[in-house]
C-alpha positions in Angstrom: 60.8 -247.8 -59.8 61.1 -244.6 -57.5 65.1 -245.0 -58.5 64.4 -244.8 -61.9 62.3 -242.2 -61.7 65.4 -240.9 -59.8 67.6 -241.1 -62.4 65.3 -239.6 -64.8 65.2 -236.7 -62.8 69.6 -236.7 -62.3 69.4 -237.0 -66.3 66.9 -233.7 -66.8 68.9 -231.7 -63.9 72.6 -232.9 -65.7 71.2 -231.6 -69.3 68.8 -228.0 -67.4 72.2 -225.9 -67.7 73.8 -227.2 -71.1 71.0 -225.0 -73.0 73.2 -224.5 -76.2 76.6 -225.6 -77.7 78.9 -222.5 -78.8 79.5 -222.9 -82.3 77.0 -222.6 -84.6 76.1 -225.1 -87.3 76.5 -224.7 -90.7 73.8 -226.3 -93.7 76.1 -228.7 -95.1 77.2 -229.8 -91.2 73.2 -230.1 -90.9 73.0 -232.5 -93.8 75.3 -235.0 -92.9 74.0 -235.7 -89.1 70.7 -235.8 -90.6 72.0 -238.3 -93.7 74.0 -240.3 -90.8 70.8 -239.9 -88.3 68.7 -241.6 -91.8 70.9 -244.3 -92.1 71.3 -245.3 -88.8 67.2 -245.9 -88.5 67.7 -247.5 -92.1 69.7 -250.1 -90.6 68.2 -250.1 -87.4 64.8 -250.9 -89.0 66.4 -253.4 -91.7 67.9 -255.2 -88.2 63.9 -255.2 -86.3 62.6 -256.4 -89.9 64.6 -259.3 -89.8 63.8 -260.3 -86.3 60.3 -259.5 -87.1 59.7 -262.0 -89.9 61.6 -265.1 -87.6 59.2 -264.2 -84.3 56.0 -263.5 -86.5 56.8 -267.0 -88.4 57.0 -269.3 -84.7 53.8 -266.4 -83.7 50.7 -268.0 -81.8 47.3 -266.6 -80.5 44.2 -265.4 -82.6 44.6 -261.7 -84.6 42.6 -259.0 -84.0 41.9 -256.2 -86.3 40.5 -252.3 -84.9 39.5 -249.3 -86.6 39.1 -246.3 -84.6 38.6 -242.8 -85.1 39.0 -240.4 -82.0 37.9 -236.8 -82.2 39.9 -234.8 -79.5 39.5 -231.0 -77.8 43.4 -231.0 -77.7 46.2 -233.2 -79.5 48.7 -233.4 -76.1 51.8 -235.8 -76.0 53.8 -235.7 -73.0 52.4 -232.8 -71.9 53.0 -230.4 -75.1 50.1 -229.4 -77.2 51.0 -230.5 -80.5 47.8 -229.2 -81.8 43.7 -227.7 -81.4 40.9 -229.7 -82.3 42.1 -233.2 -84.2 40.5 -236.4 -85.1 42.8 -239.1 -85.1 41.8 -242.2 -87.1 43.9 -245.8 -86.8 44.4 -249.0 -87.5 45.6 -251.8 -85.4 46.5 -255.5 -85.9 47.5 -257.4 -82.8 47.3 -260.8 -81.2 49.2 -261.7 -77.2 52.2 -260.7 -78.5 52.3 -258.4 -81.1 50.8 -255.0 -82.0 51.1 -253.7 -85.4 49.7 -250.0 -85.7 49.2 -247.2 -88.4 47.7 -243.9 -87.6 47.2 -240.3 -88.1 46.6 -236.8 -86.6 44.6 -234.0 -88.8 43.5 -231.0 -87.0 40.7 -229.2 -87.9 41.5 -225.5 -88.1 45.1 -225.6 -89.3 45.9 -229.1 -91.1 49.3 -228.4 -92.2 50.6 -229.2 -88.9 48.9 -233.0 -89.3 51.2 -235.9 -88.3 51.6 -239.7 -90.0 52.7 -242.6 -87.8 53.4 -246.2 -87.9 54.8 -248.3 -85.0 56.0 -251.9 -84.2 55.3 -253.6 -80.5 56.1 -257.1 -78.8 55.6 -257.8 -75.4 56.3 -261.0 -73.6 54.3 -262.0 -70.8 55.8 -263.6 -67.4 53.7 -266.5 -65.7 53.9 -264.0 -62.7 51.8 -261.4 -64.7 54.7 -259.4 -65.5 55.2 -258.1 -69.2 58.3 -256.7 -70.8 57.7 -254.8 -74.0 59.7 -253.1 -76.7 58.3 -250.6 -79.4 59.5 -248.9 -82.3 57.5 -246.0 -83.6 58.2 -243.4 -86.3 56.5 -240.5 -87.1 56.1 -238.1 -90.0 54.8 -233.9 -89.8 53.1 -233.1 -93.0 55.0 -229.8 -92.2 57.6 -229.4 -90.0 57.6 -226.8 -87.3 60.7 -224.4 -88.0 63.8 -226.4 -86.9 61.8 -229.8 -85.8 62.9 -232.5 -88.3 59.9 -233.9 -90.6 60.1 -237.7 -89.6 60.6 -238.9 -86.0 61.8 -242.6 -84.7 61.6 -243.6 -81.5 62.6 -246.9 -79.4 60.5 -247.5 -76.3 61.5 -250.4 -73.7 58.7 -250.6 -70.9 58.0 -253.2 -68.1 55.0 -253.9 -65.9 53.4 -255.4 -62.9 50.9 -255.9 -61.0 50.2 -254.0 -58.6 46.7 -253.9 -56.2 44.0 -253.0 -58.4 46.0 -252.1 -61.7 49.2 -252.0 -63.3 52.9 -250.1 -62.4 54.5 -249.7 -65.9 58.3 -248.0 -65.9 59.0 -247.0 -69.4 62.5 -245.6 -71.2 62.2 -244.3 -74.8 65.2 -242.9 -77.2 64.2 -240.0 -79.6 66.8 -240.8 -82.2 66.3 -237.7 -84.4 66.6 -235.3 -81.1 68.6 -238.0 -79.6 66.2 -237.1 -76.7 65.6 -239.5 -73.9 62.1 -239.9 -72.2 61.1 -242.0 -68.9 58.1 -242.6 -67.6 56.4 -244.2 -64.0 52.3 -244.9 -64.7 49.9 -246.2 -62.7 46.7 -247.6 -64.6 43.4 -249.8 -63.4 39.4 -249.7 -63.7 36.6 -248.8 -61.6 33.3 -250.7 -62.0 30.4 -248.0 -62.7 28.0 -250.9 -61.5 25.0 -248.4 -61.9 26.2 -247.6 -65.3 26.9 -251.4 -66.4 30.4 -249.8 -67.5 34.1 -249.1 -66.1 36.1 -246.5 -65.3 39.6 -246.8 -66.8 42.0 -244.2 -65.4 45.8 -243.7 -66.1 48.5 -241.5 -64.0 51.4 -240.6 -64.9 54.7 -238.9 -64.4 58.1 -238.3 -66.9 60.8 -236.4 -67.9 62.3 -235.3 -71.2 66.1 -234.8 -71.6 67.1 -233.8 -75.3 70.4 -232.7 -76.8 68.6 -231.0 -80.0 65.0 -229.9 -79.8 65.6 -228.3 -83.5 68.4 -230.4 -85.4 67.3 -228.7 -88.6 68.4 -225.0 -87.5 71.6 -223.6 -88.8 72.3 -222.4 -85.0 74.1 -223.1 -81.4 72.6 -226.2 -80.4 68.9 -226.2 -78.5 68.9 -228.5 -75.7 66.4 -229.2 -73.3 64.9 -230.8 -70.5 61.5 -231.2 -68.7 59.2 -233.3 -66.5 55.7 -233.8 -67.5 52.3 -236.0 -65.5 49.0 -236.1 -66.1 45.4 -238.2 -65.8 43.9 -239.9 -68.3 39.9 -241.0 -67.5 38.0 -243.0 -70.4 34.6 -245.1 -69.8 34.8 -247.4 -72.8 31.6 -248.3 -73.7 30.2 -251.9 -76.0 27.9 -250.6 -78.2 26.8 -254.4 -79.4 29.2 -257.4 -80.1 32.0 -255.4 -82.2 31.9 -251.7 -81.4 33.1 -249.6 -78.7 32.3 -246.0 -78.0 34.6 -244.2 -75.7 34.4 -241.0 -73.8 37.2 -239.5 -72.1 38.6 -236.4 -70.1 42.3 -235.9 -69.8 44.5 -233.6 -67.8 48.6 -232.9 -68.6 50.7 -230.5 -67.4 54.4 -229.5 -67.8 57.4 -228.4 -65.2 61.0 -226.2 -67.4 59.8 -226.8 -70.8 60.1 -223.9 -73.2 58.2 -223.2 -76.2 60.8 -224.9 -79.3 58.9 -227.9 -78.9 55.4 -226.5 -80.4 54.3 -223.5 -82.4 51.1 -224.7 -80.7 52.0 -225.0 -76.8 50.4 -221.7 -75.6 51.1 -221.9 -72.3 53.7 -224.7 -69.6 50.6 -224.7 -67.5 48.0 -227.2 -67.1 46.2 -228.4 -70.1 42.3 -230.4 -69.9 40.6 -231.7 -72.8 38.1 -234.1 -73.5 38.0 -237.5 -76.3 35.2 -239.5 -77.8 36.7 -242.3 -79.9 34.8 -244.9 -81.7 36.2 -248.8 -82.4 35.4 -251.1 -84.6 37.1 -254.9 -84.2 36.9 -257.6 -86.5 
């Protein structure tokens, strides 16, 4: 894992001083890399839908269904505040091996910067406790920031093990709109709160960001960049009787080079807390 993360770090120092292109781009050069860019998910998503149907038709193992609704200080991915305030409701449909999911982010004080999403997961499970997992994810902005495009895809390919008390998990993911690639190392596990009659779930982790085009939608030079993000994630889910879980949470994330094209909303590169109280509901 540490030469992954190694490589990560050889792909974010390779991309640090390739900031721009030279030449400009022009609307109508604009519009065809985002048509081509459009029907490259098309087909791309056409190819997983196929697969899809044949795996979910052989599928085994009981469904379950959740609705949650988590109200957050912050709205933080990978270390960039997307947003203030949000609440994000979901649902999820998911049984050993797959995980369908549909969910949204509205902020409370400015709402045109809300976000849409929808993703795809399968993970396959080794009898040594191992799991490899793919994901394909796409996201909408209600309004996209200046530059940003409005929908999203991304491919995620992660693989975990155990390890002690927890789980390793190494993650790559492909942004294909800023054809941006992301790695990630994480650490996660639980601590019994035996006084409590609860746990303590807590997440680390550490990534990079190496992108070609953080604004593909500008008629300018090229805007590439690069960055490595970590944080800590602490939640005490709670079962508030047989089908409902209430869970609090406080999360830390900070960011190392990244500069301010990625959000109208990311005040400051420095460290970032907020806190999380989410409520689930599975039938």
């Amino acid at each position: 894992m540490f030469g992954l993360l190694g490589a990560f770090q050889f792909r974010v120092a390779a991309v640090c001083d390739r900031r721009t292109d030279e030449l400009p781009r022009s609307p109508a050069v604009i519009d065809r890399r985002y048509s081509a860019q459009k029907t490259k998910m098309r087909r791309l998503l056409l190819i997983v839908g196929c697969l899809v149907a044949s795996r979910l038709a052989a599928a085994d193992g009981e469904w379950t269904r959740t609705v949650d609704t988590t109200v957050e200080s912050k709205f933080v991915r990978r270390g960039i505040e997307r947003a203030g305030a949000s609440v994000l409701p979901a649902v999820w449909l998911a049984n050993d091996t797959w995980k369908f999911g549909a969910w949204a982010n509205f902020p409370f004080e400015d709402a045109r910067w809300h976000e849409l999403g929808a993703s795809i997961g399968y993970t396959h499970a080794f009898d040594s406790g191992a799991k490899l997992g793919v994901e394909i994810a796409h996201r909408h902005l209600g309004e996209a920031y200046e530059g940003h495009p409005a929908h999203t895809g991304e491919v995620t390919a992660s693989f975990s093990v155990p390890a002690g008390p927890g789980r390793a998990t190494a993650s790559v993911t492909r942004d294909v709109h800023r054809r941006a690639d992301i790695g990630e190392l994480s650490y996660a596990g639980e601590y019994a709160l035996t006084s409590w009659g609860a746990f303590l779930n807590y997440r680390v982790y550490l990534g990079s960001v190496a992108a070609d085009d953080v604004l593909p939608q500008l008629a300018t030079p090229r805007v590439a960049d690069s960055y490595m993000f970590h944080g800590v994630d602490l939640t005490v889910p709670y079962r508030v009787g047989g089908q409902t879980i209430v869970t609090a949470g406080v999360h830390y994330a900070g960011t190392n080079g990244a500069r301010p094209f990625w959000s109208p909303n990311e005040a400051s590169t420095g460290g970032k807390i907020w806190l999380s109280l989410a409520a689930s509901y599975e039938f």
